[in-house]
MDAnalysis code that builds the backbone (N, CA, C; Angstrom):
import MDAnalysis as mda
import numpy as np

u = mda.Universe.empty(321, n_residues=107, atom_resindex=np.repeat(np.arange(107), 3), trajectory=True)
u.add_TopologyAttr("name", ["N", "CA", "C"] * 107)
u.add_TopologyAttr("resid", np.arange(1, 108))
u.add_TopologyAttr("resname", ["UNK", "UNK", "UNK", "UNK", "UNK", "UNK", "UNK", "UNK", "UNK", "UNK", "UNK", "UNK", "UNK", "UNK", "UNK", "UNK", "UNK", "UNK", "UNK", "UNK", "UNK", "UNK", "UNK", "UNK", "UNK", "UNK", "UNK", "UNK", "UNK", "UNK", "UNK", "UNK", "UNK", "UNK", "UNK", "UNK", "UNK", "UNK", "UNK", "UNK", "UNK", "UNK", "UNK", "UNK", "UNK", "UNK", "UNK", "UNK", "UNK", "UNK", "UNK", "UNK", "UNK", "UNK", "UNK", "UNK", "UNK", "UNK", "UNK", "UNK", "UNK", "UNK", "UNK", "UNK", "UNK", "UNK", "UNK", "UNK", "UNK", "UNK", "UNK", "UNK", "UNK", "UNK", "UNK", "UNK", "UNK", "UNK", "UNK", "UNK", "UNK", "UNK", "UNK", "UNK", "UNK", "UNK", "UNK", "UNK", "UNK", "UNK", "UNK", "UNK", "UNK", "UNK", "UNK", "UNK", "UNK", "UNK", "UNK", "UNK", "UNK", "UNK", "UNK", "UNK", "UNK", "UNK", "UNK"])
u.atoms.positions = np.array([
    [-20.887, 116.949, 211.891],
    [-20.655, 117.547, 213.196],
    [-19.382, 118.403, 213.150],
    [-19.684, 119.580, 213.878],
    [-17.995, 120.344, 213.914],
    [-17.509, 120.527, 215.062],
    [-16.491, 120.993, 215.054],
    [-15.485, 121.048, 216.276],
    [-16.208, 122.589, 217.304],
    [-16.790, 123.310, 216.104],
    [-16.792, 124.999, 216.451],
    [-17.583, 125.455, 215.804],
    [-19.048, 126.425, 216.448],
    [-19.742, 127.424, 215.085],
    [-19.498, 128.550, 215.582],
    [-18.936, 129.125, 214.598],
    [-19.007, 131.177, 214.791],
    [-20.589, 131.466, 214.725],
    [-20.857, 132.462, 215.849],
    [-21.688, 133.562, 215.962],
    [-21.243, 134.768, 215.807],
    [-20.906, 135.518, 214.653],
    [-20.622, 136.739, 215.246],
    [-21.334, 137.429, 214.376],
    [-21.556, 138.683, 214.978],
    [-22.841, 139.623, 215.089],
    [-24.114, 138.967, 214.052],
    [-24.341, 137.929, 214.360],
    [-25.561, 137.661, 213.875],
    [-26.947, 136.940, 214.278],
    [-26.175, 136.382, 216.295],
    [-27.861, 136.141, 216.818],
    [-29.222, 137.394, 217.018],
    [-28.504, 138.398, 217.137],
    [-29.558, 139.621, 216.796],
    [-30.294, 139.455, 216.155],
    [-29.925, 138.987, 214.385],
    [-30.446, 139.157, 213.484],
    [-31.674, 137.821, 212.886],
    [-31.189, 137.202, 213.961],
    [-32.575, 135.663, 213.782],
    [-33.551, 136.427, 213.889],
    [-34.576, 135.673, 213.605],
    [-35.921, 136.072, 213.746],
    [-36.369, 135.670, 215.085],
    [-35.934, 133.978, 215.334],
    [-35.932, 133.281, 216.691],
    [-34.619, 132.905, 217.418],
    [-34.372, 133.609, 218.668],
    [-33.357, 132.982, 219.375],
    [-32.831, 131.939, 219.574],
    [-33.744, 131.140, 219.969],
    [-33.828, 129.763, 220.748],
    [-33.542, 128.821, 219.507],
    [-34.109, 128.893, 218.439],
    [-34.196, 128.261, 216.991],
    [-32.631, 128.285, 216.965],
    [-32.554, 129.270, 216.519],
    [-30.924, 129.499, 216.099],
    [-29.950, 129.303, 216.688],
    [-29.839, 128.938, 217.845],
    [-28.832, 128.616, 218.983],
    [-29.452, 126.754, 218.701],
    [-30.752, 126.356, 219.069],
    [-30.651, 125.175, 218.775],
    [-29.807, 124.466, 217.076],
    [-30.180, 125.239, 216.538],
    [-29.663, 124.331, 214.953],
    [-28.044, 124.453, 215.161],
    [-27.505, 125.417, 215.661],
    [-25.926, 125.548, 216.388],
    [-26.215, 124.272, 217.359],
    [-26.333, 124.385, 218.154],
    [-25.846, 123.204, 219.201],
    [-25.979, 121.923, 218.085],
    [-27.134, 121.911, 217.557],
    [-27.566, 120.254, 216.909],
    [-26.050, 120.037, 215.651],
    [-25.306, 121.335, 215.092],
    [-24.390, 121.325, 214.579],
    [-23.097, 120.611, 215.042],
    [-23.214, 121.008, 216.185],
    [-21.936, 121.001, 217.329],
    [-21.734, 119.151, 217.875],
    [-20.282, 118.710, 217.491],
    [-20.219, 117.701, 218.084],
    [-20.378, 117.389, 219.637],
    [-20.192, 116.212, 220.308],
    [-19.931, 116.652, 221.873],
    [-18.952, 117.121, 222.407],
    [-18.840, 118.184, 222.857],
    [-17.713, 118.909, 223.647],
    [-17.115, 119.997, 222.393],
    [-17.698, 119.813, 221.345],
    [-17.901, 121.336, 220.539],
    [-18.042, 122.831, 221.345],
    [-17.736, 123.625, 220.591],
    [-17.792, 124.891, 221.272],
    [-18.952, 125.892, 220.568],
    [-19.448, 126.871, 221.211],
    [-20.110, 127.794, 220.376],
    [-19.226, 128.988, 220.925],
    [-19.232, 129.805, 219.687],
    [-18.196, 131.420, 219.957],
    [-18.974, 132.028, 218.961],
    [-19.646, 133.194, 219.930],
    [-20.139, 133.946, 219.929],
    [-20.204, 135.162, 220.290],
    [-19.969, 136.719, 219.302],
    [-19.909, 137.859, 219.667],
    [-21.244, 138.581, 219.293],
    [-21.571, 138.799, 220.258],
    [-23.754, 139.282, 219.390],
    [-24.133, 140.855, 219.881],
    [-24.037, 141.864, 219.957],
    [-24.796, 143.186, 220.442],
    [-26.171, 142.585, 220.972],
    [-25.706, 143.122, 222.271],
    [-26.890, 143.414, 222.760],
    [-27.809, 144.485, 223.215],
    [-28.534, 144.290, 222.040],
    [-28.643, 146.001, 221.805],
    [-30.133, 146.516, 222.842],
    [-30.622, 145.734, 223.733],
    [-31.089, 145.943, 224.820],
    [-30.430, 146.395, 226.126],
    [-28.999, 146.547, 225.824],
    [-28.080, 146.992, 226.494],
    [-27.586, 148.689, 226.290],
    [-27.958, 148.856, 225.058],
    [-27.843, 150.544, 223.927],
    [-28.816, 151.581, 225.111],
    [-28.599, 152.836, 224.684],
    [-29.699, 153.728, 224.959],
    [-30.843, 152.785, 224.604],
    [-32.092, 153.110, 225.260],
    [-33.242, 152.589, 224.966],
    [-33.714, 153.373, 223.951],
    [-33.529, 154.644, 223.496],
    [-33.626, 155.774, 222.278],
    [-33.523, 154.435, 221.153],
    [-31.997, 154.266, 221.018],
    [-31.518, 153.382, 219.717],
    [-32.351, 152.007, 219.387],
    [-32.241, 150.595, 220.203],
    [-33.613, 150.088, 220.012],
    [-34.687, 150.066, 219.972],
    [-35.479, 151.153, 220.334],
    [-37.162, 150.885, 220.493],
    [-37.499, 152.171, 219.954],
    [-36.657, 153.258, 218.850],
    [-37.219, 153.695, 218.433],
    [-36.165, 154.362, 217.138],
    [-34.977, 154.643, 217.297],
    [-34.106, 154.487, 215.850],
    [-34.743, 153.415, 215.106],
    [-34.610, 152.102, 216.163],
    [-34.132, 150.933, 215.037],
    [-35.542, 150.895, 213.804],
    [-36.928, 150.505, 214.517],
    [-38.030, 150.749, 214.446],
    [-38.314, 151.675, 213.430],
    [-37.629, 153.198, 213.626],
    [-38.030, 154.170, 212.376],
    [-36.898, 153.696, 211.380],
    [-35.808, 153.355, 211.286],
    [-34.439, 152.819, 210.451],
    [-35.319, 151.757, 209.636],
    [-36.327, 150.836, 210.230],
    [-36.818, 149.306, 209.387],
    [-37.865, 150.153, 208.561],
    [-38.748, 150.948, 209.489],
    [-40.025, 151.670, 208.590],
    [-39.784, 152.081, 207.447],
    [-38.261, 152.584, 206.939],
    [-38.102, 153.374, 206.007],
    [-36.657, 152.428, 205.292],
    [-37.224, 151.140, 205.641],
    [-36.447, 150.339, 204.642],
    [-34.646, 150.023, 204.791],
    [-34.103, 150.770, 205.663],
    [-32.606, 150.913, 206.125],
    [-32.242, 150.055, 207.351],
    [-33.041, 149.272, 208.049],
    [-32.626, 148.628, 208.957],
    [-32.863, 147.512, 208.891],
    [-32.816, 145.910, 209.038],
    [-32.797, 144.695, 209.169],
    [-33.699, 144.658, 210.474],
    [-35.026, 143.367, 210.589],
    [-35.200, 143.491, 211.987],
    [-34.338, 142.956, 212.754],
    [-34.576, 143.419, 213.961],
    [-33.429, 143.219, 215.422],
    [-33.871, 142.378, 216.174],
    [-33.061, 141.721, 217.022],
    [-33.796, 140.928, 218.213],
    [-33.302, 141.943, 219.279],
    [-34.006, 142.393, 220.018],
    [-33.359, 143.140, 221.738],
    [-33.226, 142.497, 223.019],
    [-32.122, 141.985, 223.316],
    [-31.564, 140.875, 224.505],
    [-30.458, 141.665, 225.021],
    [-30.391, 141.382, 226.376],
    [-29.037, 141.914, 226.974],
    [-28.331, 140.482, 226.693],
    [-27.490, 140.531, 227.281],
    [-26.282, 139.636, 227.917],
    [-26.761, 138.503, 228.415],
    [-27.418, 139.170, 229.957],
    [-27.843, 137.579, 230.962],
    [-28.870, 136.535, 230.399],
    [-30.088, 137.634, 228.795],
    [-31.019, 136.801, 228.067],
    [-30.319, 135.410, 227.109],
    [-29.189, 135.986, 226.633],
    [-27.995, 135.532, 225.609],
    [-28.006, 134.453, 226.158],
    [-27.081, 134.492, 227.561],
    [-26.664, 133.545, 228.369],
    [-27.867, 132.553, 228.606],
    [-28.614, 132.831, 229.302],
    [-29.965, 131.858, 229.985],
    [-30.348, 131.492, 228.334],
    [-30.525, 131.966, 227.554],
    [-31.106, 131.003, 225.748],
    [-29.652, 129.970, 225.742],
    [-28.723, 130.112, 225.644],
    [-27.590, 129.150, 225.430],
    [-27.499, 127.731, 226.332],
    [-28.161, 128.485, 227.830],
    [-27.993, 127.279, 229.136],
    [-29.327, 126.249, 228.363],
    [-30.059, 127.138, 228.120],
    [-31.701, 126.149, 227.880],
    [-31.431, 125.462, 226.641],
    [-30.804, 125.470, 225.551],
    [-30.183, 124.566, 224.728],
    [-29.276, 123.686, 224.786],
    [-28.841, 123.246, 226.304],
    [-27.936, 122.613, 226.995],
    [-26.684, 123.216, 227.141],
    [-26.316, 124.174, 226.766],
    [-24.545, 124.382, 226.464],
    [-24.203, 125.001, 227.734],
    [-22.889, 125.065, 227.599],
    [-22.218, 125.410, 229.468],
    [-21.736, 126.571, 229.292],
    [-21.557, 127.191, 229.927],
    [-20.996, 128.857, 229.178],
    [-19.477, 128.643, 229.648],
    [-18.451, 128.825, 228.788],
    [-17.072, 128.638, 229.549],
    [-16.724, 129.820, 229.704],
    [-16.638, 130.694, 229.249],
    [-16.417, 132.566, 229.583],
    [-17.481, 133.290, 229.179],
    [-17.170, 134.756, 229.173],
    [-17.841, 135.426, 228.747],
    [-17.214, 136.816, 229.330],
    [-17.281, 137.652, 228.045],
    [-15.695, 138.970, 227.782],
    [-16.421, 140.126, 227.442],
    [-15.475, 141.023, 227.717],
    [-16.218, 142.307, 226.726],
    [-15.235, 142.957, 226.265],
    [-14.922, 143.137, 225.463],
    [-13.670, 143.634, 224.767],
    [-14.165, 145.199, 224.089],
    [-13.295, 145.686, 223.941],
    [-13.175, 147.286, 223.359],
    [-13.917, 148.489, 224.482],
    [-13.828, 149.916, 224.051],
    [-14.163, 150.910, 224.465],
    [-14.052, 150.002, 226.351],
    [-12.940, 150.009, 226.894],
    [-13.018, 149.778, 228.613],
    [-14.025, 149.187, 228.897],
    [-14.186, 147.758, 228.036],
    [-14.843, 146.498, 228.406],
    [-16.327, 147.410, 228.239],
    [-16.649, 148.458, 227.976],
    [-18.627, 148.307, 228.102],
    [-18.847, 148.077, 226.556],
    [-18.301, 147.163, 225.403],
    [-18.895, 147.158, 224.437],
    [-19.816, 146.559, 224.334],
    [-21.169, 146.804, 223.426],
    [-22.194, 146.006, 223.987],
    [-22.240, 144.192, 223.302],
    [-21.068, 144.245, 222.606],
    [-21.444, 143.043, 221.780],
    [-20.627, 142.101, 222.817],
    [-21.597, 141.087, 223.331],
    [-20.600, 139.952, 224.311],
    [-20.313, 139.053, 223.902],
    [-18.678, 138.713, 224.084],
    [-17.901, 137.671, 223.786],
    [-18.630, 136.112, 224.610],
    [-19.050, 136.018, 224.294],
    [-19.473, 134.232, 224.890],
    [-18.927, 132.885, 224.176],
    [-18.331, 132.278, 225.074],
    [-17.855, 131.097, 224.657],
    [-18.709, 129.996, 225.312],
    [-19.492, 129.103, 225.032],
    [-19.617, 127.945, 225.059],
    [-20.060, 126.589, 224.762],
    [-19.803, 125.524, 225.683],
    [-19.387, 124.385, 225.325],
    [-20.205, 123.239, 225.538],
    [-20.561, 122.260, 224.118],
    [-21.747, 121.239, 224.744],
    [-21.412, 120.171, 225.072],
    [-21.992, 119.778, 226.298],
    [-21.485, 119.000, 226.946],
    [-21.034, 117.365, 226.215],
    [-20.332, 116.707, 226.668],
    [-20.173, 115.480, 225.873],
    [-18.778, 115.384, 225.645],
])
């Protein structure tokens, strides 16, 4: 069990959300934290996900993506039990799309 798991920029890159936030929580002691910085790249021009990214994978240069805003992030974290203790946006006058989320399982 740990005190803390880093997310950073890599719930995008699951295949499954919910999966991957669960094997984090099941990591997490009680009252562990999850910190997490993830793009949400359902938040981008809609140009850049649903059709860069798409031609970027076709031609071998892109990783697949998951596309979630923010409030999806949030509501997958609540449904794995965890409590959200903040949630930030740091750089370019707070609209960066990658959100700072902190939180905490209960216990």
């Amino acid at each position: 069990m740990f005190d803390a798991v880093l997310a950073f920029n890599v719930l995008h890159l699951s295949t499954d959300l919910d999966a991957a936030l669960q094997q984090a929580v099941a990591a997490l002691r009680p009252g562990g934290l999850l910190i997490s910085k993830t793009p949400c790249l359902a938040e981008m021009n809609p140009l850049i996900p649903y059709l860069a990214v798409p031609l970027m994978r076709a031609i071998g240069k892109a990783p697949a993506v998951l596309c979630f805003d923010e409030q999806r992030l949030r509501s997958a974290m609540v449904q794995q039990g965890l409590q959200i203790v903040c949630t930030e946006r740091h750089g370019t006058r707070g609209k960066d799309i990658r959100a700072f989320i902190v939180a905490r399982k209960p216990g």
